[in-house]
PAZAPA-4460 file (N, C-alpha, C; in steps of 0.05 Angstrom, whole numbers, plus 32768, in hexadecimal, padded with zeros to 4 digits):
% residues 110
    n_x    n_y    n_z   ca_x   ca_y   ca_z    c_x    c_y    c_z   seq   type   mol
   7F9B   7F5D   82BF   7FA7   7F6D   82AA   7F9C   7F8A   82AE     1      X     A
   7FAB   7F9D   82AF   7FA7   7FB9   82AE   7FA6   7FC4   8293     2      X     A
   7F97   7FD9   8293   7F95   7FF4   8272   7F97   7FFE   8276     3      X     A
   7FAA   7FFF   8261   7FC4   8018   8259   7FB4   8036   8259     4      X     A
   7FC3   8041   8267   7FBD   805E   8265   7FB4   806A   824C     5      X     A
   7F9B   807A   824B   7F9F   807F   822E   7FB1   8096   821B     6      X     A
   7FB7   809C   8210   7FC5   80AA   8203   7FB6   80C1   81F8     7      X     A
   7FC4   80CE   81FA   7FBF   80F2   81E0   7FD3   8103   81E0     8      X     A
   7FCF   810F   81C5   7FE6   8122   81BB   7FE2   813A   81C6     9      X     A
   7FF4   8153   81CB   7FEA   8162   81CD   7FF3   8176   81B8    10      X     A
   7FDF   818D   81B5   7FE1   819B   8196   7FD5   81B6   8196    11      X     A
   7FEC   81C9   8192   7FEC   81E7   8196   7FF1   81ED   8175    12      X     A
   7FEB   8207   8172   7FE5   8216   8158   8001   8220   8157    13      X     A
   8012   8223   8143   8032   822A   813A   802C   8247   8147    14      X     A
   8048   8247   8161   8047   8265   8164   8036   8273   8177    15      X     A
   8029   8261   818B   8014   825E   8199   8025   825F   81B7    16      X     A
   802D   826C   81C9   8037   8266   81E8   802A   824B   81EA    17      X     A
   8032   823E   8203   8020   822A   8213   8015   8243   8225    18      X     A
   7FF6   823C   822E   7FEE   824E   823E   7FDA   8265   822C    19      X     A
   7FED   8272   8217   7FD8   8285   8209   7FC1   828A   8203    20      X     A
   7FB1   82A8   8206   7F8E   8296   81FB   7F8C   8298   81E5    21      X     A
   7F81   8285   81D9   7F7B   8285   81BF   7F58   8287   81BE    22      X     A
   7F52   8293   81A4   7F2F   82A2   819F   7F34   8294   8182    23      X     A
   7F15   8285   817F   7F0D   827E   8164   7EF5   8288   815F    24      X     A
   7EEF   828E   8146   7EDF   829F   8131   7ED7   828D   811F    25      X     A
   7EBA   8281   8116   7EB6   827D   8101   7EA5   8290   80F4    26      X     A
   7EA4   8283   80E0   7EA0   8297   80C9   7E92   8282   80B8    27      X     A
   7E77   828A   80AD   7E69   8276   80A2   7E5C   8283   8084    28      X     A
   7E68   8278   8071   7E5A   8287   8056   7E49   8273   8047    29      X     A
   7E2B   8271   804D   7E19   8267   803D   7E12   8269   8016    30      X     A
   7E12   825C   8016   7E17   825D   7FF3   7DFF   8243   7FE4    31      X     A
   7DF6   8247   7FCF   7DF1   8236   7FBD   7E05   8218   7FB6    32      X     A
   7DF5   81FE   7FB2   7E0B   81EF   7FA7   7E0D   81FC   7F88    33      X     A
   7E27   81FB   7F7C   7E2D   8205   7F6D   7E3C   8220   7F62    34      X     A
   7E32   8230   7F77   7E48   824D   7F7C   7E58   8251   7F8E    35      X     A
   7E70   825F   7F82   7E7B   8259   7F96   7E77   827B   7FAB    36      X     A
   7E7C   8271   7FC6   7E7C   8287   7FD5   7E95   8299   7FD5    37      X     A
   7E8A   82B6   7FE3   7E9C   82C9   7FE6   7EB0   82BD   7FF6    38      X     A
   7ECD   82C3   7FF7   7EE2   82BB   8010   7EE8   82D6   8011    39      X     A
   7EEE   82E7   8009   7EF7   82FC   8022   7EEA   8304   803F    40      X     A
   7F00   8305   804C   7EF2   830D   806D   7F0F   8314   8079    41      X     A
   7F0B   8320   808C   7F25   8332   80A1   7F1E   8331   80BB    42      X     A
   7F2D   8328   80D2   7F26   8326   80E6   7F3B   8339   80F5    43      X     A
   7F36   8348   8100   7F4A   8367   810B   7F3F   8359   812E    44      X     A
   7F57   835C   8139   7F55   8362   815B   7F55   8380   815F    45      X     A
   7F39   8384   816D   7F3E   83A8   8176   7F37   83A9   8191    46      X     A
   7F3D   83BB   819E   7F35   83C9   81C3   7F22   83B6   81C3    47      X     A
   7F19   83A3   81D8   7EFE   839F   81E1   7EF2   8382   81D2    48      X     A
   7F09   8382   81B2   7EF7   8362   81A6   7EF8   835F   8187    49      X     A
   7EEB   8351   8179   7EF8   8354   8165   7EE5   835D   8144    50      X     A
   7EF2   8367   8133   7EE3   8371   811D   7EE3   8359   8107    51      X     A
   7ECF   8359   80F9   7ED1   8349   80E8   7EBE   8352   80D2    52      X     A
   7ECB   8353   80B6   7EC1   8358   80A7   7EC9   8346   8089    53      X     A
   7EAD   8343   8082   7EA5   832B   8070   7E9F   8338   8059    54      X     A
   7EAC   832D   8043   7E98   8330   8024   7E83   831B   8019    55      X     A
   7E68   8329   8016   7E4F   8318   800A   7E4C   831D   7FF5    56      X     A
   7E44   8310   7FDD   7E3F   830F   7FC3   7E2C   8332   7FBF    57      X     A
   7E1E   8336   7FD3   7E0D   8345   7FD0   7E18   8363   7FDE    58      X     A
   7E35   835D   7FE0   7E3B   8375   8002   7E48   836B   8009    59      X     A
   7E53   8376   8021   7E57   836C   803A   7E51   8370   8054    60      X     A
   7E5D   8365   8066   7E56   8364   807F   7E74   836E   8095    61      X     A
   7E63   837E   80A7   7E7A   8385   80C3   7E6F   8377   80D8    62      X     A
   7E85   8368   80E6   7E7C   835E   8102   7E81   8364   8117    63      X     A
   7E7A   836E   812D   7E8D   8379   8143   7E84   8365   8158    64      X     A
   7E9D   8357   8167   7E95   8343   817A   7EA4   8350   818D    65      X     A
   7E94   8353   81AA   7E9D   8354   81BE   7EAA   834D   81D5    66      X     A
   7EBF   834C   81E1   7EC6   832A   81F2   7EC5   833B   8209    67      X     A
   7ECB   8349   8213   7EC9   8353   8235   7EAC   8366   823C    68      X     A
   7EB5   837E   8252   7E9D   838C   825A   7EA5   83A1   824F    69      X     A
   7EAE   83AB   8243   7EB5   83C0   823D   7EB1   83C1   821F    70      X     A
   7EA9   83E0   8212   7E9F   83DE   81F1   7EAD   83DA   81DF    71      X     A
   7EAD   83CF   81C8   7EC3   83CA   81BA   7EC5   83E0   81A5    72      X     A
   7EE6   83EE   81A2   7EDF   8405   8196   7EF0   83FD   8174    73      X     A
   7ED9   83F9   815C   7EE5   83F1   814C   7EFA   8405   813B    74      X     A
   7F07   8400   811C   7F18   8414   811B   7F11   8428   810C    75      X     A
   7EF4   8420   80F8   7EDE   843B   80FA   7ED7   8451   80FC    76      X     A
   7EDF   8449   8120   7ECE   845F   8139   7EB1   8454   8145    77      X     A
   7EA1   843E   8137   7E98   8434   8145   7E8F   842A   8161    78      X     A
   7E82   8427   8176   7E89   841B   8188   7E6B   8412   818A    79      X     A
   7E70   83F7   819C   7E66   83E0   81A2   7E61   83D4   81B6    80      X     A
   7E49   83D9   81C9   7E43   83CD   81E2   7E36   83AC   81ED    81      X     A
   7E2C   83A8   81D1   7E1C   8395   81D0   7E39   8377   81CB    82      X     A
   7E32   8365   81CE   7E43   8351   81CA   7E4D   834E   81B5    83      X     A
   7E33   8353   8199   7E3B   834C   8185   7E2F   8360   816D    84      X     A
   7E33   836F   8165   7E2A   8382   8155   7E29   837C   8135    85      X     A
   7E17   8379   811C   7E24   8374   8108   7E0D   837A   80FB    86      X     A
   7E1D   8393   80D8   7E17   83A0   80C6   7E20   8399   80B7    87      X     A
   7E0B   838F   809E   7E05   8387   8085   7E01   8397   8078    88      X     A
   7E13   83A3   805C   7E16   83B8   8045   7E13   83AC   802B    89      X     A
   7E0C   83C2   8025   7E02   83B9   8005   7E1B   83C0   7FF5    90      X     A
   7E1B   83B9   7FDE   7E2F   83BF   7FC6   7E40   83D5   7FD0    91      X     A
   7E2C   83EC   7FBF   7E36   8406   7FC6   7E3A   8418   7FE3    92      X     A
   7E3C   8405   7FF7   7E3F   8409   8014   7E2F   8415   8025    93      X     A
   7E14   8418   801D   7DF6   841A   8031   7DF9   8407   8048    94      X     A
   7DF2   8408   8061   7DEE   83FC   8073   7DD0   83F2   8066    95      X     A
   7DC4   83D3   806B   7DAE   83CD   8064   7DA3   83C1   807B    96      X     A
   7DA9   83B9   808A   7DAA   8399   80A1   7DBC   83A4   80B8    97      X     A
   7DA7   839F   80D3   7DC2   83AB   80ED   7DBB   838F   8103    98      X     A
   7DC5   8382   810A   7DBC   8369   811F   7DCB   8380   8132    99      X     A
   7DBB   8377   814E   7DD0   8374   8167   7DC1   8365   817B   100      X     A
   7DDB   835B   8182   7DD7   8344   8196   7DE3   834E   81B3   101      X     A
   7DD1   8346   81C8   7DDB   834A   81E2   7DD6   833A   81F4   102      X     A
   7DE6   832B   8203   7DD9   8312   8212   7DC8   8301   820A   103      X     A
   7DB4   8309   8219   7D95   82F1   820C   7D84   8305   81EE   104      X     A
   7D8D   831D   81EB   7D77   832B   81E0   7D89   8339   81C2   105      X     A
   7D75   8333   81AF   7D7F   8332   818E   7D6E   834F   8182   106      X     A
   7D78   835E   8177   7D5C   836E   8172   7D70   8377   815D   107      X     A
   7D5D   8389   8148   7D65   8394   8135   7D6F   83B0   813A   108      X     A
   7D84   83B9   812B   7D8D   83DA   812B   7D91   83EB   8121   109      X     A
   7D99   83FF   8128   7D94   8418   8116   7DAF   8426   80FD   110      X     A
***
């Protein structure tokens, strides 16, 4: 007796080429049980990668993710060498918090 080949579906996103690349983003909002979290967030494709900006109970946040070698120029005027760049604002729109990430190395910024 032989077994049967196995089977699978195959399954593209509405609107999707075969072939096309597709980029996923999460987006993770930590919260209390009991409150609920912020949902606004915007994910913009720009030159070089993509922007993302999040609302926090406290502020929000800008993300600039990088995908190639080249800087990503957000729409700002910003620009972005590091992979992953990302500023945390307060209410009234103070920068408070700067991460950047580059390869192996995380450091804080200005």
């Amino acid at each position: 007796m032989t077994a049967a080949a196995p089977r699978h579906r195959e399954s593209r996103a509405a609107g999707v080429a075969p072939g096309a690349e597709t980029a996923f983003v999460t987006l993770l909002w930590p919260h209390r049980a009991g409150e609920t979290p912020t949902t606004g967030a915007k994910l913009e494709t720009v030159t070089g990668g993509y922007v993302l900006d999040a609302d926090l109970a406290e502020g929000r946040v800008r993300i600039l993710l990088r995908t190639g070698d080249t800087p990503l120029a957000a729409p700002d005027g910003r620009t972005a060498k590091a992979d992953l760049e990302a500023v945390r604002f307060d209410k009234p729109g103070r920068a408070v918090a700067h991460l950047i990430v580059d390869g192996r190395t995380v450091r804080a910024g200005q």
